[in-house]
N, C-alpha and C positions, 0 to 999 in steps of 0.2 A: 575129123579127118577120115578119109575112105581108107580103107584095105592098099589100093594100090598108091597110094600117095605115100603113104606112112609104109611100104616097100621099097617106094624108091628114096625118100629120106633117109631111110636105116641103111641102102645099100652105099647111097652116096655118104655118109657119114662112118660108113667103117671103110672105105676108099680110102677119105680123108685122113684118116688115122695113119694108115699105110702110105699115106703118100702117092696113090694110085689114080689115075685118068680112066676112063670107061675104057679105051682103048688096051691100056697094061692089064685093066681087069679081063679084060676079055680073052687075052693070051695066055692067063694064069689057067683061068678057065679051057681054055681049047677050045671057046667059041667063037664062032663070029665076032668081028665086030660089031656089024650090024643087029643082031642076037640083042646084047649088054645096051645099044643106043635105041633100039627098040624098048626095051622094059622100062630104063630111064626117062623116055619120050612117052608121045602117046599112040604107038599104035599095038605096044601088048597090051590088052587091058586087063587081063589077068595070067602074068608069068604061071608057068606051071611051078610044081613041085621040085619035079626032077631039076628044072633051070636054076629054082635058089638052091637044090642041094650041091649042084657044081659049084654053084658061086662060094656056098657055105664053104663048101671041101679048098678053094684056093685060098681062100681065107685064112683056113684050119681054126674055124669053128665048127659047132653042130648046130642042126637045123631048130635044136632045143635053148643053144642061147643067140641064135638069130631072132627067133620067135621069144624070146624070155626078154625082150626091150621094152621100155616103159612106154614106146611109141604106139605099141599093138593090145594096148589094156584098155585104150578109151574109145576103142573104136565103136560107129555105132553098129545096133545089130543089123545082121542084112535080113533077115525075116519077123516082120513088124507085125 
């Protein structure tokens, strides 16, 4: 699985937890909707930093157990 696949997995999967729509995410956040349906979709193809750290923050995780999911250990490398 690529990098942004296994980003939007993990974001839709702590939604899930929460009980959260891209939409509710996006209001916790203070983004766009469009923002959050973009990442989820395909036309960010690489969310910045700063974007999963707000998402982390509405969350109330850290961007360390965002990134600490078993999702993001099998990825392949991106320089071969």
């Amino acid at each position: 699985m690529e990098l942004k696949n296994s980003i939007i997995c993990w974001i839709q999967d702590l939604c899930s937890e929460r009980n959260l729509n891209p939409s509710s995410l996006a209001y916790l956040c203070g983004m766009d909707r469009s923002t959050i349906y973009s990442i989820l979709g395909t036309k960010s193809q690489n969310p910045e930093i700063a974007t999963i750290k707000k998402i982390c923050d509405s969350l109330e995780i850290t961007l360390g157990e965002f990134f600490s999911c078993p999702v993001f250990d099998n990825l392949e490398p991106e320089i071969k």
